[in-house]
Each structure stands twice: as structure tokens, then as C-alpha cells.
C-alpha positions as a printed Julia matrix, in Angstrom:
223×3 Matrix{Float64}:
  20.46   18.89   32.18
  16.91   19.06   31.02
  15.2    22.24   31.07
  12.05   21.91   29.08
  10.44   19.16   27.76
  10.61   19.82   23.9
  14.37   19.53   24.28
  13.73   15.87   24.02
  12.4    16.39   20.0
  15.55   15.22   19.33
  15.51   12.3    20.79
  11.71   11.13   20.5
  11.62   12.88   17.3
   8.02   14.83   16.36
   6.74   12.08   18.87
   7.97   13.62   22.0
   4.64   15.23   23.48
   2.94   11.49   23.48
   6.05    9.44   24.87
   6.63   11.94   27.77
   3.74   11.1    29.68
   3.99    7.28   28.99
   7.53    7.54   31.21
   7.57    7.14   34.83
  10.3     8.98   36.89
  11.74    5.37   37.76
  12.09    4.55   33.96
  13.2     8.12   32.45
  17.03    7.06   32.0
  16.3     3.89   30.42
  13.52    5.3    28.2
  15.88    7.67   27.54
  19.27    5.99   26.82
  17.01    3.25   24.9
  15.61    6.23   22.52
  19.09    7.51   22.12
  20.89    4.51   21.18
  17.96    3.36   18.9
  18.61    7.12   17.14
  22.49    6.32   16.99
  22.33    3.21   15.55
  20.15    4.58   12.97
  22.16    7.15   12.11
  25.27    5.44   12.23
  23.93    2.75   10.0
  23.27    5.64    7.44
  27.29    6.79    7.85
  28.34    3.33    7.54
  26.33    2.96    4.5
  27.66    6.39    2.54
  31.42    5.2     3.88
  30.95    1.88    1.73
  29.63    4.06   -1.04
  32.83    6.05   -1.07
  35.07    3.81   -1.28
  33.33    1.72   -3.99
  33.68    5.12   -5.54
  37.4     5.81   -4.4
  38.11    2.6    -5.94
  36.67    3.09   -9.35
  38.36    6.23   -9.3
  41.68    5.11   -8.99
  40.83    2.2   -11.25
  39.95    5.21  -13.88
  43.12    6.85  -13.46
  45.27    3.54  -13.93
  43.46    2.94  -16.75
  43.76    6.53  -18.33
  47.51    5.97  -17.53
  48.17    2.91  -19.36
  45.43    3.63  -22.13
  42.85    0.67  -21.51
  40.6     2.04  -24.25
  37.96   -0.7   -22.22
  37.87    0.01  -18.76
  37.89    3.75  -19.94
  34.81    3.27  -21.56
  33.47    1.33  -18.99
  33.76    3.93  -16.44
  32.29    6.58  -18.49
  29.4     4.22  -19.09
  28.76    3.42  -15.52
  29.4     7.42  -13.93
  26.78    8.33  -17.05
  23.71    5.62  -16.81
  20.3     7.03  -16.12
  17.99    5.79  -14.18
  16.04    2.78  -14.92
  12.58    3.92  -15.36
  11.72    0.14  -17.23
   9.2    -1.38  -14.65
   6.8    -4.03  -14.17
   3.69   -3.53  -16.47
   0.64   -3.03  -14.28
  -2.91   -3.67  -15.71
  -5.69   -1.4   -14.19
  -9.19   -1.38  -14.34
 -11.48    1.52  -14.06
 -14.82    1.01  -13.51
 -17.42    4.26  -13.19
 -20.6     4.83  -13.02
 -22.51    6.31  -15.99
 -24.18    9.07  -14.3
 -23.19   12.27  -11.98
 -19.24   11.01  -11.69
 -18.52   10.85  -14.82
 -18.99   14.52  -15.6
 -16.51   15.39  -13.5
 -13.98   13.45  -15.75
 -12.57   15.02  -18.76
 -10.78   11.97  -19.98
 -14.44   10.48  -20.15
 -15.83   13.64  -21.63
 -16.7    11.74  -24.7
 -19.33    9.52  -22.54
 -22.12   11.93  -21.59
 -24.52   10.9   -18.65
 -27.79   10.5   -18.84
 -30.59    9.04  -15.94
 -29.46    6.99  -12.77
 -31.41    4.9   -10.8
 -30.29    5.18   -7.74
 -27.68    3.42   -6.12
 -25.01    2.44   -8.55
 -24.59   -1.13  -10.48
 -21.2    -1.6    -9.04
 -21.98   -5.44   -8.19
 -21.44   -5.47  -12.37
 -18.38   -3.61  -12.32
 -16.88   -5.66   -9.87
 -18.27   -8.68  -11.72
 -16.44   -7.54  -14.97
 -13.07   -6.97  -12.95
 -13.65  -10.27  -11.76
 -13.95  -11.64  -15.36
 -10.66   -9.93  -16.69
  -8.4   -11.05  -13.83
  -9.02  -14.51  -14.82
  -7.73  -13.68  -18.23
  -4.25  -14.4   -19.33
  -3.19  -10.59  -19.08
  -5.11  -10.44  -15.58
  -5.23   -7.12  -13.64
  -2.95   -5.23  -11.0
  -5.85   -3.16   -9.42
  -9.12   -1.99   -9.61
 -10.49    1.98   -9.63
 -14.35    2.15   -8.62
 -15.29    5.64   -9.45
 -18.9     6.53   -8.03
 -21.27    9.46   -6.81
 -23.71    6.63   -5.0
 -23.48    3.62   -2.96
 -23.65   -0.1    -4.24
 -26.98   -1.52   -4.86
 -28.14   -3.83   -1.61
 -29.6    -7.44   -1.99
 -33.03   -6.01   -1.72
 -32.64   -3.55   -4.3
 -30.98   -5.89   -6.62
 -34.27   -8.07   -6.6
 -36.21   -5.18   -7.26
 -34.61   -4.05  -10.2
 -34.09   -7.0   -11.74
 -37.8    -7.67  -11.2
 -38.64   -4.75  -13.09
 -37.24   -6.34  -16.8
 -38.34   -9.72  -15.84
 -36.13  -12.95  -15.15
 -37.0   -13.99  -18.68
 -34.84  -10.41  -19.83
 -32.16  -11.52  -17.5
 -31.31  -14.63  -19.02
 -31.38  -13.43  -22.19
 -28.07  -12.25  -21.12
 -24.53  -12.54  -19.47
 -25.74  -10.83  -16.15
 -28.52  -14.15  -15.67
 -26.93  -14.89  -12.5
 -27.32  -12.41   -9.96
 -24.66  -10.97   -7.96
 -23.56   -8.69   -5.37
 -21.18   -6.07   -4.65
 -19.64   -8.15   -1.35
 -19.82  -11.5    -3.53
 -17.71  -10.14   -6.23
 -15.87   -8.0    -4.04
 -14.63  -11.39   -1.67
 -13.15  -12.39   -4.97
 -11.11   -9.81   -5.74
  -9.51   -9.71   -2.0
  -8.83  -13.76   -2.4
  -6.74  -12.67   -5.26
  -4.47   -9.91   -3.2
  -5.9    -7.19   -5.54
  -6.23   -3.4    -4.26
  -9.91   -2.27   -4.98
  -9.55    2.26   -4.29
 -12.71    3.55   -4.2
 -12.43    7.49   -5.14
 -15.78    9.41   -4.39
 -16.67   12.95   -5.0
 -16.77   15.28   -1.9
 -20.48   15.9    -1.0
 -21.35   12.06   -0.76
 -17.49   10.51   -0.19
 -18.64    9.65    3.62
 -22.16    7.93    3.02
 -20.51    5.99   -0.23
 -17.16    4.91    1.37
 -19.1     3.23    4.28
 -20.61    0.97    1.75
 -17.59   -0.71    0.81
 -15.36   -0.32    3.74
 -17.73   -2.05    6.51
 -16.36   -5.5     5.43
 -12.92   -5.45    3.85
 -10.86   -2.37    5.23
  -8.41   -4.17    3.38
  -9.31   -4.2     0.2
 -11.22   -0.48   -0.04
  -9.03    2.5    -0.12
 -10.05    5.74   -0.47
């Protein structure tokens, strides 16, 4: 017997207030008994899982014993070995880069405190940051991810022009940044290589910077 609806949490799990309403009175067995079994299964999976586990460990066990009994100095040690190994911390080296920008940010970082900022010009250079994170996962070391740390949005094509108009082409390709670029263009690159790009923010601006980046590749932003 059902008496109130939440006595279906167990079934439905934390769930239960959004699948109620989706059954109809002609499908609430088989919702039901499909929930239920789906639960079982899980949980019986788990059980049959730990019952292995036991007797792999029954097994060694008596193994130990027999061996203690007839003095096999080997499997002793063996044993002892295996019942006493730590965790394998030893993973995968992963290569990061973290790009931030010059100005408000990175006074919030202590682990940068010996880079103080000074200026801005409005929206941030992250086209070149990108750009650079570009450059060093074509190395032979190459990168696992990129960190974009920022108080301001990316530059847009329009402003780019501007600013670089200000020094002068002839400035430009005096050097490596002669070629323009932008934020999407470099950005495209790093999401043909499967790299994460997270994009951390501080509080006040997070919303107005985020958009920015996440308009085009949801994928690839995270903040």
C-alpha cells in the first residue's frame, strides 16, 4: 500500500517529485516494477561484486595459512607484500598551461604576487594567450589543458584592428605577433585537438566575461 507519495524516494531515489507526475494511472505498476528491478539489479550487482572480493580474499587466506604451516618463506612474503601495498598514486604526467592577464586578476593571485599589475587597455589580449597555448601543444612535450585567468572579455575583431593600428603594421612585423589573430581562431584549434580550455573569472564580471567564450564552443569553455 501507498500512502504518500515520498514513500516512493526509495524507489525513484531523490528524483521522485519529477517522475511522479510523468506516470499515468494506466502505467504506475510498470513504471513502478521497472524502477524497482532497475534498483535491484543495481544493488545486487554491488553484492555480487563484494562476494567475488571475499572469496579472492578467503582464498589468499587459506593460501597464507598453508603456507605458514609448511614454512614457504615465499608465498609468506608474498602475502604480506600484497595485504601491505599502498596505493598507487604514480599517474600520467599532465602538462598545463596558465595563461592570465597582466592587470586586475592577477592581484588576486598570490602565487603570481611577484608580477605586479600595472595599466590595461581594455578588453584582455587573450587571442595571444591562446595563440601561445597553441604554439606549445605542437611541441614535443605538448599540453593536457589550458587555464585562461581574466577580469575582462577577449578583444573583438574590431578592436583588434584598432589596437594594432595604434603601433603601426610596420611595429607588428617587427615581431612574432605579425599575423593577426583572434580569440575564436585560436580557440577552434585548441578544440580540434580535444583540449579542455576552463575559463575561471572573478565574481563581479564572471557573467559578462564567460559569455565571451562560451557563445561558440560550450565544449571547450568551462567555468
Amino acid at each position: 500500500m501507498i500512502l504518500l507519495d515520498n514513500d516512493l524516494e526509495w524507489v525513484f531515489s531523490s528524483a521522485w517529485k519529477e517522475e511522479l507526475p510523468k506516470i499515468i494511472d494506466t502505467t504506475l505498476y510498470e513504471s513502478l516494477n521497472k524502477a524497482r528491478n532497475a534498483r535491484y539489479e543495481s544493488k545486487c550487482g554491488a553484492k555480487e561484486l563484494g562476494i567475488k572480493q571475499c572469496k579472492r580474499d578467503h582464498k589468499a587466506s587459506k593460501d597464507f595459512l598453508t603456507a605458514l604451516s609448511t614454512e614457504d618463506m615465499g608465498k609468506i612474503k608474498a602475502f604480506f607484500n600484497e595485504q601491505n601495498k599502498g596505493a598507487n598514486f604514480i599517474t600520467a604526467s599532465s602538462r598545463t598551461v596558465l595563461l592570465m592577464d597582466a592587470t586586475g586578476s592577477i592581484s588576486n593571485k598570490a602565487f603570481m604576487n611577484t608580477i605586479g599589475p600595472e595599466g590595461g587597455w581594455g578588453h584582455e589580449a587573450i587571442e595571444i594567450g591562446l595563440w601561445h597555448a597553441v604554439k606549445e601543444s605542437e611541441t614535443p612535450e605538448t599540453i593536457s589543458q589550458v587555464i585562461l585567468i581574466t577580469d575582462a572579455p577577449a578583444n573583438s575583431q574590431t578592436q583588434l584592428s584598432e589596437k594594432r593600428t595604434r603601433f603601426g603594421e610596420a611595429y607588428w612585423k617587427t615581431i612574432k605577433f605579425s599575423t593577426s589573430t583572434y580569440y575564436a581562431t585560436e580557440l577552434q584549434k585548441l578544440e580540434d585537438k580535444k583540449f579542455r580550455s576552463m575559463h575561471f573569472t572573478s565574481l563581479h564580471t564572471q557573467k559578462e566575461i564567460s559569455k565571451k567564450l562560451r557563445v561558440r564552443h560550450q565544449d571547450v569553455v568551462r567555468c
